[in-house]
C-alpha positions in Angstrom: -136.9 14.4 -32.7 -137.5 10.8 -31.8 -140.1 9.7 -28.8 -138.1 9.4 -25.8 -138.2 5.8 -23.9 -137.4 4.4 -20.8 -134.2 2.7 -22.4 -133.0 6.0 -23.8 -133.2 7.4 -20.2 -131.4 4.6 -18.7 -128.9 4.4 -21.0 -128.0 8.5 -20.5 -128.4 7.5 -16.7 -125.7 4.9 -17.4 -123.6 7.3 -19.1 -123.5 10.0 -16.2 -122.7 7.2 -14.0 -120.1 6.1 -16.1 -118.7 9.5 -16.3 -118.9 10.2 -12.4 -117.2 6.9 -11.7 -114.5 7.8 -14.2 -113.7 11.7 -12.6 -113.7 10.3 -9.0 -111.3 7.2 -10.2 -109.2 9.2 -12.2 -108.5 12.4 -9.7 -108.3 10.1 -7.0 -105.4 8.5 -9.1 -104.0 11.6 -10.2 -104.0 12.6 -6.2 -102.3 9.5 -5.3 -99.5 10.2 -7.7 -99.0 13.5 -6.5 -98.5 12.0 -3.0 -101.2 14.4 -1.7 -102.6 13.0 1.6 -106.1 14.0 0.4 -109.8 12.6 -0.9 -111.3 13.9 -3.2 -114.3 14.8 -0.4 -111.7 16.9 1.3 -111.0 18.9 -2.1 -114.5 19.5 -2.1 -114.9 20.7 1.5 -111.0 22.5 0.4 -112.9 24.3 -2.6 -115.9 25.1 -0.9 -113.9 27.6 1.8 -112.4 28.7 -1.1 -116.0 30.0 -2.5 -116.8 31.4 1.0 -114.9 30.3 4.0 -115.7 30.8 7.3 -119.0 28.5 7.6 -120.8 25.7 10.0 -120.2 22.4 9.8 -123.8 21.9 9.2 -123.5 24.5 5.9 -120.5 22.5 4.6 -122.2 19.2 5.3 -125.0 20.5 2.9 -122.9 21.9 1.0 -121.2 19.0 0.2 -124.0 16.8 0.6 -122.2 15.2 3.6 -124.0 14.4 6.7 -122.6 16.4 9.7 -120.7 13.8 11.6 -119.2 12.9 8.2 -118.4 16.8 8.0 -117.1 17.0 10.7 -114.4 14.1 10.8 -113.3 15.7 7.4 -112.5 18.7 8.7 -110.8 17.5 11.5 -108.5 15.4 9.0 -107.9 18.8 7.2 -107.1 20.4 10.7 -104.7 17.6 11.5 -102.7 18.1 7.8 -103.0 22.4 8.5 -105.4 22.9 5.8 -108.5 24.2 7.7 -109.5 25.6 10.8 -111.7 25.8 13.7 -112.7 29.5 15.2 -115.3 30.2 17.8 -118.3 32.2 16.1 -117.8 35.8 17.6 -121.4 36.4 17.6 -122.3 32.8 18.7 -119.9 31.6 20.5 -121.3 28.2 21.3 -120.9 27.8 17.3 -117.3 27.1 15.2 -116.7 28.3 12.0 -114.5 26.5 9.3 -111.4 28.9 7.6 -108.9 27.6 5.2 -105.2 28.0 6.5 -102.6 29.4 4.1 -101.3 26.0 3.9 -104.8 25.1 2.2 -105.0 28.2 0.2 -101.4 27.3 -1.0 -102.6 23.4 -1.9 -105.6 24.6 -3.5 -103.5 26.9 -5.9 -101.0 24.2 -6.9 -104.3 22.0 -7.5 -105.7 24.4 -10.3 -102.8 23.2 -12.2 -104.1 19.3 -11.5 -107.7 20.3 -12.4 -106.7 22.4 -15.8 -104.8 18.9 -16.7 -107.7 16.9 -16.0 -110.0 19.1 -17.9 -107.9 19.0 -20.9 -106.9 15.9 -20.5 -111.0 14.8 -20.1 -112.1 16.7 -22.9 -109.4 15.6 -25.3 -111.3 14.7 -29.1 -115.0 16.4 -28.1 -116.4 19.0 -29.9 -117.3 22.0 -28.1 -120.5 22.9 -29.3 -121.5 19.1 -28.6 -120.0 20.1 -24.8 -122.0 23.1 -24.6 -125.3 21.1 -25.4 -124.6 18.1 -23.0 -123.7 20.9 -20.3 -127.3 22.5 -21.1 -128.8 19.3 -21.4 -127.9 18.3 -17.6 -128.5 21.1 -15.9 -132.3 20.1 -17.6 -132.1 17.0 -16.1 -130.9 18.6 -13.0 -133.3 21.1 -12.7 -135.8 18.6 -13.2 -135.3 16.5 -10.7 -134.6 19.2 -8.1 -137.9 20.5 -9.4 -136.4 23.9 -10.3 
């Protein structure tokens, strides 16, 4: 194995960049042409109820990595388009609690047919087991700097 450098770092830095900046341009695209009034950061939120609905704002906001008055006009944006809801906490009532609507359980399911395109359409030409190591190989780097 050669040394590792500072340049070899930036330059796999560069690369997930790259590759970030491409996913977010290219669903953000394929969204548009769909005609779905929706951000990607709402298709987040959207898939995180799916996980585990019926959290806090403050839990989604982390979730998503949002801050809280971000989070919250999100979901307000998803309220206004039926996607998500609002429901007093019935233990704490002072406290709402975020639920996906059928409506957003419905767009959600005609997405998993957008995000199977993309997939395939992302990983067109690479080689599997050279997917499999870069997959192991970031979730190092992640670990790593979450110290994990």
């Amino acid at each position: 194995m050669g040394k590792l450098t500072l340049e070899t770092c930036n330059g796999l830095f560069s690369a997930i960049w790259q590759g970030f900046y491409a996913i977010k341009h290219a669903g953000r695209k394929k969204l548009a042409e769909m005609q779905y009034d929706l951000t990607l950061e709402q298709l987040v939120v959207l898939s995180i109820l799916d996980d585990g609905d019926g959290l806090n704002i403050g839990t989604l906001a982390d979730l998503a990595d949002k801050e809280r008055t971000t989070m919250s006009r999100m979901v307000t944006g998803l309220e206004k388009r039926n996607l998500a809801v609002r429901i007093p906490d019935r233990i704490d009532h002072r406290q709402k609690l975020v639920y996906l609507t059928k409506t957003g359980r419905s767009r959600l399911k005609d997405l998993d047919t957008l995000g199977d395109e993309f997939e395939k359409r992302a990983s067109a030409g690479l080689n599997p087991a050279k997917i499999k190591e870069s997959v192991e190989l970031l979730e190092k780097l992640a670990a790593n700097l979450l110290g994990e």
